[in-house]
C-alpha positions in Angstrom: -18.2 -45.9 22.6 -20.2 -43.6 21.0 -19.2 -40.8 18.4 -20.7 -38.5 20.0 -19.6 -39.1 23.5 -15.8 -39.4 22.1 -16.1 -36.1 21.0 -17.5 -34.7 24.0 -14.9 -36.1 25.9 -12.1 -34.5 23.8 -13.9 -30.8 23.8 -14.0 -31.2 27.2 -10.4 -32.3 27.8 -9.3 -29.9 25.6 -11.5 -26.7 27.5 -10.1 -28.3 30.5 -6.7 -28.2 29.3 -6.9 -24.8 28.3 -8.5 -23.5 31.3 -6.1 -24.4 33.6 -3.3 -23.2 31.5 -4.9 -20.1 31.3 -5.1 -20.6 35.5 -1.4 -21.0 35.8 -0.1 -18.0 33.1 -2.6 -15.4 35.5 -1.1 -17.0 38.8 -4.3 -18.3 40.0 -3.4 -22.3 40.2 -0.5 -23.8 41.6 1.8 -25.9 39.0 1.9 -28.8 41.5 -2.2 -29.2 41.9 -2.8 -28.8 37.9 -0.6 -31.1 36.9 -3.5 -33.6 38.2 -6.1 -32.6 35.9 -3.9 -31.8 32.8 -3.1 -35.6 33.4 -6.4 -36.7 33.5 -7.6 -34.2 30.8 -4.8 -36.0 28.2 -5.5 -39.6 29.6 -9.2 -38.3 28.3 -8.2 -37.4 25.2 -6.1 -40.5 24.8 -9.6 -42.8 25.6 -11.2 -40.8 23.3 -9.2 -41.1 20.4 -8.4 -44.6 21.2 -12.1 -46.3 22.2 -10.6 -49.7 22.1 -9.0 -49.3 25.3 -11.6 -48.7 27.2 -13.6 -51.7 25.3 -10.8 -53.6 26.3 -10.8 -52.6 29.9 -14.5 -53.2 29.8 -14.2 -56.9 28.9 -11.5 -58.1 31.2 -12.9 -56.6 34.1 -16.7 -57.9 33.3 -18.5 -54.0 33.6 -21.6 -54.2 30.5 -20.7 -51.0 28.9 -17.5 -48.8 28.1 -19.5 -45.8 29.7 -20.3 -47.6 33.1 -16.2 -48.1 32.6 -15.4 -44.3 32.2 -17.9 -43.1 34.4 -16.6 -45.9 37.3 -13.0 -44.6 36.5 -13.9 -41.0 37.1 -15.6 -41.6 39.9 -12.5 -43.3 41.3 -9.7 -40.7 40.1 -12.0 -38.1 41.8 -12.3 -40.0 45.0 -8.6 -40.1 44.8 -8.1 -36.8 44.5 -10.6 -35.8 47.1 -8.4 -38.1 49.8 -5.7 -36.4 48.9 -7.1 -32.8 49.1 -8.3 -34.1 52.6 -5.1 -34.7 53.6 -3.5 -31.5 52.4 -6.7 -29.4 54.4 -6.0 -31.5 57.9 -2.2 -30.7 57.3 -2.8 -27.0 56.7 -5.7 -26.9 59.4 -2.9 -28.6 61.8 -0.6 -25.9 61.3 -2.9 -23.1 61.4 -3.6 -24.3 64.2 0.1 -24.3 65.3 0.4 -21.3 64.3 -2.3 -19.1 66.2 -1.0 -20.9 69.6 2.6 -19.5 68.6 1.0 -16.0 67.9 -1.2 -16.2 71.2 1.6 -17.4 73.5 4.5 -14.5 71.9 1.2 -12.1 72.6 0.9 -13.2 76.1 4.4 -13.0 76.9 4.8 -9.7 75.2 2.1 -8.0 77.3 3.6 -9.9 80.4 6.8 -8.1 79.1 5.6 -4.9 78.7 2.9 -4.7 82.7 6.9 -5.8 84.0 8.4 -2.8 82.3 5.9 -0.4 83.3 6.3 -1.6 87.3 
């Protein structure tokens, strides 16, 4: 692994690190979603300063260069991540969904309620 593209990696790590910190002291980010890429910001740094994992990983699994490696892994922790954002956006869509039948059905009943009072 290159010099240069260990250093990149840790700059970006660490402006990703501090961004989202800065995210979560304003409110803006949940604890719970940031956690993710803090992770993967100091599993980053940890490749970076250590480049013979990744050489490592690189020979036993057969891939020609430790870049296709980190680029393959990103690709796959972002994949990951996008399931699971999936799964959170059909739960949330479900009960929004849930939720504007409630509202529609206690507004139906409440103007049923009220055309019974005027009578």
């Amino acid at each position: 692994m290159s010099v240069v593209l260990r250093v990149v990696l840790i700059a970006a790590s660490l402006f990703t690190t501090l961004y989202i910190m800065k995210r979560i002291r304003n409110s803006k980010a949940q604890i719970e979603d940031s956690i993710f890429w803090i992770l993967l910001a100091l599993m980053l740094i940890v490749i970076s300063i250590f480049p013979g994992i990744p050489v490592a990983i690189t020979g036993l699994l057969g891939i020609m260069a430790p870049v296709n490696f980190l680029f393959l892994f990103m690709i796959f922790v972002l994949l990951v991540k996008i399931f699971s954002m999936s799964l959170k956006v059909s739960a949330l869509e479900t009960r929004l969904k849930n939720l504007t039948q409630e509202i529609a059905i206690r507004n139906k009943e409440e103007d049923e309620h009220e055309e019974n009072n005027e009578k």
